[in-house]
C-alpha positions as CSV (number, residue, x, y, z in Angstrom):
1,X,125.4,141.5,92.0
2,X,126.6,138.8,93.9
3,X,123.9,137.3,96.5
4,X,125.1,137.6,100.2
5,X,125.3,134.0,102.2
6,X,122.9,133.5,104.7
7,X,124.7,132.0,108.0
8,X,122.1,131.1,109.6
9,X,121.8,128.1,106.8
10,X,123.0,124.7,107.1
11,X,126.4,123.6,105.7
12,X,126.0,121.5,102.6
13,X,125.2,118.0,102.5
14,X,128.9,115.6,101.9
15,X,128.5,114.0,98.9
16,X,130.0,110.5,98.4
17,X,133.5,110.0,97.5
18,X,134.2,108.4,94.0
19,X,137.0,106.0,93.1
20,X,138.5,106.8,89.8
21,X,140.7,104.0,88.5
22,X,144.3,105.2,86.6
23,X,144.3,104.0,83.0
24,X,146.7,102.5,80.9
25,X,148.9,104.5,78.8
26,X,147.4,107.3,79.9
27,X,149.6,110.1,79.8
28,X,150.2,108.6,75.8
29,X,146.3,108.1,75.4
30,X,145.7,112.3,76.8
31,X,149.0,113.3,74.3
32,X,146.9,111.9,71.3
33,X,143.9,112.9,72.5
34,X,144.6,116.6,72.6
35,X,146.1,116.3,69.3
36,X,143.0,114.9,67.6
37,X,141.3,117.9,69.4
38,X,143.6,120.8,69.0
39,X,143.5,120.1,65.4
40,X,139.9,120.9,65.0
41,X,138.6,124.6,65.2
42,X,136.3,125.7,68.9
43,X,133.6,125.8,66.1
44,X,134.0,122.2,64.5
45,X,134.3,120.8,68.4
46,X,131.3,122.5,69.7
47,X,129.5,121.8,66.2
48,X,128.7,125.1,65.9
49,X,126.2,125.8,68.4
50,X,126.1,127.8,71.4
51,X,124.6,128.3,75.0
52,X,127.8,126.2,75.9
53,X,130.3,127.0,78.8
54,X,133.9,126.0,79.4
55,X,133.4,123.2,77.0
56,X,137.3,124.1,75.5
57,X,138.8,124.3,78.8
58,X,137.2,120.8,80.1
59,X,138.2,119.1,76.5
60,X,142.2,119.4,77.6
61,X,141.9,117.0,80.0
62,X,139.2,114.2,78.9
63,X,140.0,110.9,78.5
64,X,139.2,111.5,74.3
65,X,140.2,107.9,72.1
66,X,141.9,109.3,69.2
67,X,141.3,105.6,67.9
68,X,138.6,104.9,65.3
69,X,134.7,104.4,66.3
70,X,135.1,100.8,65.2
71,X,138.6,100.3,67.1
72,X,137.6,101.7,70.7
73,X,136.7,98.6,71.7
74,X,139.2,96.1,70.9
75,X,139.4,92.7,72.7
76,X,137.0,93.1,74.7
77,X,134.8,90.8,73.6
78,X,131.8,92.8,71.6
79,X,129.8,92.2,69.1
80,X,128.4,94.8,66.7
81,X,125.0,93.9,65.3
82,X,123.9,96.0,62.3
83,X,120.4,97.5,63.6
84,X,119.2,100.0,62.3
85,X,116.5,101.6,64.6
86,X,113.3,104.0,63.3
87,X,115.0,107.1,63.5
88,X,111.5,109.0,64.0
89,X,111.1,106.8,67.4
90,X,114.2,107.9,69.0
91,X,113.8,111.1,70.9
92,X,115.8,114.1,68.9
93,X,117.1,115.7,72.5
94,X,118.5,112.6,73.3
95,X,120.3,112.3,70.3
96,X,121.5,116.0,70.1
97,X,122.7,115.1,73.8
98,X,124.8,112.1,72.4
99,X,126.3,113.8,69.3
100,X,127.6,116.9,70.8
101,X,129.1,114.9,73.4
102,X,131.4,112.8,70.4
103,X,132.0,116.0,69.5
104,X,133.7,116.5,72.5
105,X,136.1,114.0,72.0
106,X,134.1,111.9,74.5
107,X,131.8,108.1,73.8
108,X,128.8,108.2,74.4
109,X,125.6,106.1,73.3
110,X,122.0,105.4,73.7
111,X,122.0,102.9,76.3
112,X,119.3,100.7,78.5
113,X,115.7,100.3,78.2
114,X,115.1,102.6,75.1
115,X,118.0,100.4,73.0
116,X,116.0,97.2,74.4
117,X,112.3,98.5,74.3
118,X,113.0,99.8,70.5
119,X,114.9,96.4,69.5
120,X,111.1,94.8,71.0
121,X,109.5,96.9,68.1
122,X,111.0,95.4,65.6
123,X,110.1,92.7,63.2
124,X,106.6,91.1,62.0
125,X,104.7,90.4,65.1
126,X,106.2,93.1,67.3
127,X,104.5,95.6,68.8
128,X,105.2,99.2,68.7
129,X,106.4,100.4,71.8
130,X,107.6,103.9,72.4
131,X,110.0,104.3,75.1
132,X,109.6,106.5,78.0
133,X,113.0,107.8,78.7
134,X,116.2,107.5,76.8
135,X,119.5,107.4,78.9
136,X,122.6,108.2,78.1
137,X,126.2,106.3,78.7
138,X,129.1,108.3,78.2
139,X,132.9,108.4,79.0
140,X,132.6,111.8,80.2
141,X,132.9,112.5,84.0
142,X,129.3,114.6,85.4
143,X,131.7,117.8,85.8
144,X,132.6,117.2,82.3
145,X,128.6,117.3,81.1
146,X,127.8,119.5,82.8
147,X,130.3,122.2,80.6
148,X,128.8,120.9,78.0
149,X,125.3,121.6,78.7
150,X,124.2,124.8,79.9
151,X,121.0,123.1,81.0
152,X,122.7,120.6,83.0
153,X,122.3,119.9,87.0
154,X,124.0,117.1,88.7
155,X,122.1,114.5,91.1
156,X,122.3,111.8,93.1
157,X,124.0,110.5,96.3
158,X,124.4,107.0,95.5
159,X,125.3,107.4,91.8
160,X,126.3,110.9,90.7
161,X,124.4,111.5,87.6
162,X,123.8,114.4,85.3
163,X,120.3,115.4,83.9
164,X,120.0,117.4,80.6
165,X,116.6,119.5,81.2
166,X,115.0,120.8,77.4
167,X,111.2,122.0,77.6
168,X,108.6,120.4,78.3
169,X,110.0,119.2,81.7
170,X,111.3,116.4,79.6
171,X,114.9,114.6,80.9
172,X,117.5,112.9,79.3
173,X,120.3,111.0,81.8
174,X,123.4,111.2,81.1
175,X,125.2,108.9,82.9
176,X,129.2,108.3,83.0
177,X,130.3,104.7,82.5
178,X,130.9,102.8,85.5
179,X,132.5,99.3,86.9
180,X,131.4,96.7,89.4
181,X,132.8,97.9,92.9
182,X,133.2,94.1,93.6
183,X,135.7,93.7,91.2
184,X,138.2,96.4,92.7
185,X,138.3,94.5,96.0
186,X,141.7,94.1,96.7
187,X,143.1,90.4,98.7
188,X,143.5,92.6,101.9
189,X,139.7,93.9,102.2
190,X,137.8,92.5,104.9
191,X,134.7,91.9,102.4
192,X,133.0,89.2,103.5
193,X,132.4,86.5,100.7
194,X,128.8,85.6,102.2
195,X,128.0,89.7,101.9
196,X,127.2,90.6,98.5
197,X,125.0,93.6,98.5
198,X,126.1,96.5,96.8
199,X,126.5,100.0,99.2
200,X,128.7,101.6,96.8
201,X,128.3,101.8,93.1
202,X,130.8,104.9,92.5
203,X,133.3,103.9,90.6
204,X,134.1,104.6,87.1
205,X,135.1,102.2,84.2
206,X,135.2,101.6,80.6
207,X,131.9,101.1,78.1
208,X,132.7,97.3,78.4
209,X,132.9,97.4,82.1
210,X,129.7,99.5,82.2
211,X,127.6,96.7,80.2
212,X,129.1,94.2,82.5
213,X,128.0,95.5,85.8
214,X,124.2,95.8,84.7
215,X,121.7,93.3,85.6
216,X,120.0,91.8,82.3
217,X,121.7,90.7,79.2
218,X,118.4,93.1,77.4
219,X,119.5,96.1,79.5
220,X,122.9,96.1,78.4
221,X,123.1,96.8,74.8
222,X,124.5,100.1,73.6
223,X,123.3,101.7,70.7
224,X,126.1,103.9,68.4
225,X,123.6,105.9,66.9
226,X,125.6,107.8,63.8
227,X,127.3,104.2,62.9
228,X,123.9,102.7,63.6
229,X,124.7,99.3,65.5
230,X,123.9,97.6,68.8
231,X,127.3,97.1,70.7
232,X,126.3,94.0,72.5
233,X,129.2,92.3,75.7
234,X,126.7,90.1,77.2
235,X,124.7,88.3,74.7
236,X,121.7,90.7,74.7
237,X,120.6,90.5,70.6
238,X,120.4,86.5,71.4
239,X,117.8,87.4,74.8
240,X,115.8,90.2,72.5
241,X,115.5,87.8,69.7
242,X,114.5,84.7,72.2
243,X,112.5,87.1,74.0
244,X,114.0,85.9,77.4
245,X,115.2,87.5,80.5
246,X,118.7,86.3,81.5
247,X,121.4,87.8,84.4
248,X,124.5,88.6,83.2
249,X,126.6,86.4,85.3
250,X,125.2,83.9,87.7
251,X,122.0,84.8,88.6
252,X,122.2,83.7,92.5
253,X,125.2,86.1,92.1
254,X,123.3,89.1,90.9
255,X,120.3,88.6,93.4
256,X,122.9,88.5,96.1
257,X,123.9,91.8,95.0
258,X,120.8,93.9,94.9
259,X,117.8,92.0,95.5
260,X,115.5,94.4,94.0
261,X,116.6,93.1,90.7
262,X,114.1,90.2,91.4
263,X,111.4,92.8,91.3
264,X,112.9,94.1,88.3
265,X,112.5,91.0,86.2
266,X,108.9,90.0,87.4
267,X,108.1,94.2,85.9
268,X,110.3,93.0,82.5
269,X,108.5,90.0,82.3
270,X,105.1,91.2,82.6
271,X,105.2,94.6,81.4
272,X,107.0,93.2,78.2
273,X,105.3,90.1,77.8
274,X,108.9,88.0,77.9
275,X,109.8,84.7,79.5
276,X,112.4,84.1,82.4
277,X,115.3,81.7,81.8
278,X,114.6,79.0,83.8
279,X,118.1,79.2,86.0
280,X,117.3,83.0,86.4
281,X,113.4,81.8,88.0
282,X,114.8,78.9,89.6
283,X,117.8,82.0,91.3
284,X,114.7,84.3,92.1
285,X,112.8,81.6,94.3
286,X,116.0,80.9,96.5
287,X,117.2,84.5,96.8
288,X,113.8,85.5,97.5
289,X,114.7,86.4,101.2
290,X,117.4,88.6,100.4
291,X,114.6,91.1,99.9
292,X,114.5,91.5,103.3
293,X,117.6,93.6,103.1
294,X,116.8,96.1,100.1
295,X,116.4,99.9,100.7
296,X,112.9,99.8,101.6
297,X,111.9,102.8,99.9
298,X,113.4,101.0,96.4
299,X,111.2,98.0,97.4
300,X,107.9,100.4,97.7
301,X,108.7,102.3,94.5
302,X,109.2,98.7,92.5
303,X,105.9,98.0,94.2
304,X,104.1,101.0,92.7
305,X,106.0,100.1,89.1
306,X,104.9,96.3,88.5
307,X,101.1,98.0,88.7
308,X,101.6,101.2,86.4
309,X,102.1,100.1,83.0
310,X,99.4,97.8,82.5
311,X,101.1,94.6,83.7
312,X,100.1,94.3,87.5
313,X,97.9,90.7,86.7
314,X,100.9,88.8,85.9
315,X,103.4,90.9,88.0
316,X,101.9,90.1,91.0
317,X,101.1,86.5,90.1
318,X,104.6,85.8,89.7
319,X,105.5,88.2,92.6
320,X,103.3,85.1,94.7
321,X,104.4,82.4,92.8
322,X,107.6,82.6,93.7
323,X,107.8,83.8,97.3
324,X,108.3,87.6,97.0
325,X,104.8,88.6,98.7
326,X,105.4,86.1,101.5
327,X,108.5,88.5,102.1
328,X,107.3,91.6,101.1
329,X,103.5,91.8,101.8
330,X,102.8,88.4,103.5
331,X,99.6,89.8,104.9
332,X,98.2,89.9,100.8
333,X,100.2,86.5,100.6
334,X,98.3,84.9,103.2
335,X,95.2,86.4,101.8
336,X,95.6,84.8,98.4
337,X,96.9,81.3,99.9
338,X,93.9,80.7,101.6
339,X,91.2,81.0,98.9
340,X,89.1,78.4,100.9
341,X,88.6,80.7,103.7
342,X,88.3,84.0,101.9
343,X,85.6,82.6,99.3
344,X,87.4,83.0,96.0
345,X,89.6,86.0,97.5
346,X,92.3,84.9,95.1
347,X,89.8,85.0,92.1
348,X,88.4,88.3,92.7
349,X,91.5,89.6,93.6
350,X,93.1,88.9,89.9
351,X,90.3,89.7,88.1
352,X,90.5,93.1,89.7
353,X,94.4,93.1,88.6
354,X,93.0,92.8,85.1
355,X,90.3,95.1,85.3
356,X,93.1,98.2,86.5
357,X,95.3,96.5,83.5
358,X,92.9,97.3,81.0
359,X,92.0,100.8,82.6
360,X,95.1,101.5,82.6
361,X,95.8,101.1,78.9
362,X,92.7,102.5,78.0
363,X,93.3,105.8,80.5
364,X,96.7,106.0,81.2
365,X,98.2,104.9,84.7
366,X,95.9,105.9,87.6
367,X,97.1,107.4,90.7
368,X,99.5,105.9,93.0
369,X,97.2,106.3,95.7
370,X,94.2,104.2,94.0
371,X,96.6,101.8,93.3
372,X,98.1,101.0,96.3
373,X,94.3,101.1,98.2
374,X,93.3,98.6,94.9
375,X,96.1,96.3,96.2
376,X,95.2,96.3,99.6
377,X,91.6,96.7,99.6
378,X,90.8,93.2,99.6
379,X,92.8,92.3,102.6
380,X,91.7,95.3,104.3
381,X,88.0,94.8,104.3
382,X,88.9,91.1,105.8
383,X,91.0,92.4,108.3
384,X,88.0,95.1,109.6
385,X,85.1,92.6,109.1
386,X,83.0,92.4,111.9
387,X,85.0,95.4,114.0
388,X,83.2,98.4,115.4
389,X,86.2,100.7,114.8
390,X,86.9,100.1,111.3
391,X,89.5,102.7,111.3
392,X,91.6,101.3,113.9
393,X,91.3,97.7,112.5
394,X,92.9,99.4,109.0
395,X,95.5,101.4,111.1
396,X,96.6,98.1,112.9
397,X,96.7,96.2,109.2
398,X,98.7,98.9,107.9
399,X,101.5,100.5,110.6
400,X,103.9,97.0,109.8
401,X,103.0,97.4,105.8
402,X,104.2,101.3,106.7
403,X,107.5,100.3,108.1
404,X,108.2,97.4,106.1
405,X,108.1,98.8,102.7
406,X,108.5,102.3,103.9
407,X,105.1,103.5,102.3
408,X,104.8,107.5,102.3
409,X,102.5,108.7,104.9
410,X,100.7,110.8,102.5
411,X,99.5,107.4,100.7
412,X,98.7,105.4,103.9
413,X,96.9,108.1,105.0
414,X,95.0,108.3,101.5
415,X,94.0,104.8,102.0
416,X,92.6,105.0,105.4
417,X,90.1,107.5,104.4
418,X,89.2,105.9,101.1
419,X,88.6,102.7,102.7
420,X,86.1,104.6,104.7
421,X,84.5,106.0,102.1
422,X,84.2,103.1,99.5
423,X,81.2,100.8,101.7
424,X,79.4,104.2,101.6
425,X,79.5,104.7,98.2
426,X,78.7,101.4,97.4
427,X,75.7,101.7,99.5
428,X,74.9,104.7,97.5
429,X,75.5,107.0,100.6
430,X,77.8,109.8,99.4
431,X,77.2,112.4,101.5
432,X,79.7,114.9,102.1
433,X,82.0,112.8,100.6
434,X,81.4,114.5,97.3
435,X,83.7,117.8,98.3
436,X,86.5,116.0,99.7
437,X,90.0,116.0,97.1
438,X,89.7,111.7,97.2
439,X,86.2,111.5,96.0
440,X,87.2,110.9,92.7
441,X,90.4,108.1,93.6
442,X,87.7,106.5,95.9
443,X,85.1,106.2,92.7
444,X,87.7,104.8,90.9
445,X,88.7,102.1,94.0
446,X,84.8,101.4,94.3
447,X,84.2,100.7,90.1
448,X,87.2,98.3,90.7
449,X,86.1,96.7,93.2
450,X,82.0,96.1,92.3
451,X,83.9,95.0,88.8
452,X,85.7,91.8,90.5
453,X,82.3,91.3,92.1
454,X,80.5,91.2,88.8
455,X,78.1,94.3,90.5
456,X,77.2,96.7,88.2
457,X,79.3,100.1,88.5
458,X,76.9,102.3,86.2
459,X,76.1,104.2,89.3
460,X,79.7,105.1,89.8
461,X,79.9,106.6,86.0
462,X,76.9,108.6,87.0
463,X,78.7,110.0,90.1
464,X,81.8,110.5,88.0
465,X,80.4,112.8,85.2
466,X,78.6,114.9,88.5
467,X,82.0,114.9,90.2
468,X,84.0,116.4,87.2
469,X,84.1,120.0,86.1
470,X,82.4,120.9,83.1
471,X,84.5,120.9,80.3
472,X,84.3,124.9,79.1
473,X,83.4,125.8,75.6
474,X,84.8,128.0,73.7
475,X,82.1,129.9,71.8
476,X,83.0,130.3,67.7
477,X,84.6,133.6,67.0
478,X,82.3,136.4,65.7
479,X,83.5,137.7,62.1
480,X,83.8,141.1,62.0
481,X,81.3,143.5,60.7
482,X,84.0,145.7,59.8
483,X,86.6,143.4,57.6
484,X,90.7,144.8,58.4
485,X,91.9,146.4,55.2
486,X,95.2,146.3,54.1
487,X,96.6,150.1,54.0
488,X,99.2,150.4,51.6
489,X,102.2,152.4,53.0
């Protein structure tokens, strides 16, 4: 039965327009095409499996290369690298994800930070590294994907992407190739040349084009997983072997473009453990102030993911070395420039950066909210020294930090009551504190905190284990007195 609409809803949201540039040859390349696939039976093209919808129908008008694997990409300057990867570290969704889609008569590859974070784990000294999400490229439009894959939903405003949903609440993103927008700016535009920064990344391309537009020679690497080899454009196998973060293009270029790429390589650099080439630091120190201009909620998330993953000592060293915090969070900048003043501030404040590194890679990544109050806490407690109304001195600290990095309420909020709360438990005054929901992130804040000190935090582990549930026990199963006999029938 179909479900009647409700008019009192509001019309959908527009979604953005995409620019889809003609190919050559084309209506030759779509003859062949359907020739390569009309020759093969609905069985052979869908591989046999089912759950799939309109997958025949969308097939007639793809932009299939009847051409060889090996031949797709002719003169365009790639370089295949034999590399085979551990095929028990690649994520079997992804890969049934990529397969069914050559099937299709479509390309598609393993693409991004799982092709780069595997290539890591190779050789002697490397260390294994699993990645967290493997992304797919493909030539196939989202409409076209989603055919494909019953499980399919499209997203995004500024990119149009499709995610494949299997159990588990895992994801794998497919994602059709794409081109630099700057590069189909015709003479007449009124582009300015001094305006870089991309608004608009919706239009499509080839796989060369694709690697081209991306930000790091390491992120750019495509992996054809049945012929097993890395397809590199950009020199990437040189950067993963050198271990070395370099732009593709001119690096003043790239910044220009999106400045939150800056961000991006201080979280390679540290999270990895890789260098920066020195044209690509020397671009990040004089393009620092372009990220004044980022989307502000991309700066804030960027924020949250140089301290997840175990690296936030060195990202936020080099996130002060070079000038991003004096743009960013230049009340922490000053903090840290003036160690005279704050009595070591600097010190204590990096040792607590490597105390919530190794937490985190002995726990797993804490929550964004003791994070962010970790980051700040410091500066805080300077800010409200010596002030009767300690929560207005932290409101006043915090409402620019709100609107400059476009923090979530819901965490600024979080950190005004744990900074409340942390003197008091320091002072061993809990109180009611102990049935509030951020008792537990404000433990965690406090143990960080006395640790930069060098104060003990055994008291804290004591109010931890009180704090948390007990773990229930499952009592052994009683054998029965009356053994289940096997009738015979």
């Amino acid at each position: 039965m179909r479900r009647r609409s409700n008019p009192d809803l509001p019309p959908p949201p527009e979604l953005p327009s995409f620019t889809v540039e003609p190919e050559v040859d084309t209506a030759d390349r779509d003859h062949e095409g359907r020739d390569a696939r009309d020759g093969r039976s609905g069985r052979d093209r869908e591989g046999g499996e089912r759950g799939e919808r309109g997958g025949q129908g969308r097939g007639d008008r793809t932009r299939g290369d009847s051409r060889p694997p090996v031949e797709r990409h002719d003169a365009t300057g790639l370089q295949r690298h034999d590399a085979p990867l551990d095929e028990d570290a690649i994520d079997p969704d992804a890969a049934k994800v990529v397969r069914r889609l050559e099937r299709s008569g479509f390309q598609a590859y393993l693409v991004g930070g799982c092709v780069r974070d595997l290539l890591l784990s190779t050789g002697p000294d490397a260390v294994a590294r699993r990645p967290k999400d493997f992304d797919v490229a493909t030539s196939a439009r989202p409409d076209d994907v989603r055919s494909l894959f019953r499980n399919c939903r499209i997203i995004g405003r500024r990119f149009r992407l499709a995610h494949v949903l299997f159990g588990g609440g895992k994801v794998v993103e497919v994602a059709t190739f794409r081109r630099n927008p700057t590069s189909v700016i015709g003479e007449g535009d009124t582009e300015e040349d001094d305006d870089l920064l991309i608004r608009s990344d919706n239009v499509f391309g080839e796989a060369h084009e694709d690697a081209l537009r991306r930000d790091f020679t390491i992120n750019a690497l495509f992996y054809d997983l049945d012929r097993r080899q890395v397809l590199d454009w950009c020199g990437g196998m040189p950067d993963i072997q050198r271990r070395t973060i370099r732009t593709i293009g001119e690096p003043a270029v790239r910044f220009r473009e999106d400045p939150v790429r800056i961000l991006r390589a201080i979280k390679f650099a540290a999270r990895l453990d890789l260098g920066i080439d020195p044209h690509v630091y020397d671009a990040m120190v004089g393009s620092r102030a372009e990220l004044a201009r980022a989307a502000r909620p991309r700066i804030f998330e960027e924020i949250l993911r140089l301290m997840r993953m175990g690296g936030s000592h060195r990202s936020m060293w080099l996130m002060w070395e070079i000038g991003a915090m004096a743009i960013l969070l230049p009340e922490l900048s000053a903090f840290l420039d003036d160690d005279e003043a704050t009595d070591g501030g600097s010190i204590r404040f990096f040792k607590k950066m490597n105390l919530l590194d190794r937490r985190t890679r002995e726990d797993g990544a804490l929550d964004d909210v003791v994070l962010m109050t970790a980051l700040f806490y410091d500066v805080l407690e300077e800010a409200a020294h010596g002030m009767r109304d300690l929560m207005g001195a932290v409101n006043e600290f915090l409402d620019p930090v709100i609107d400059r990095i476009a923090m979530p309420r819901r965490i600024a909020d979080a950190i005004r009551r744990i900074m409340f709360m942390v003197p008091r438990i320091m002072a061993g005054k809990i109180g009611r504190f102990a049935r509030t929901e951020l008792f537990l992130p404000a433990l965690d804040v406090a143990e960080l905190v006395m640790a930069s000190r060098g104060e003990s935090t055994s008291g804290i582990e004591t109010l931890r284990r009180e704090a948390l549930p007990p773990t229930p026990t499952r009592e052994p199963r009683r054998t029965s007195a009356f053994p289940r006999t096997r009738v015979r029938r």
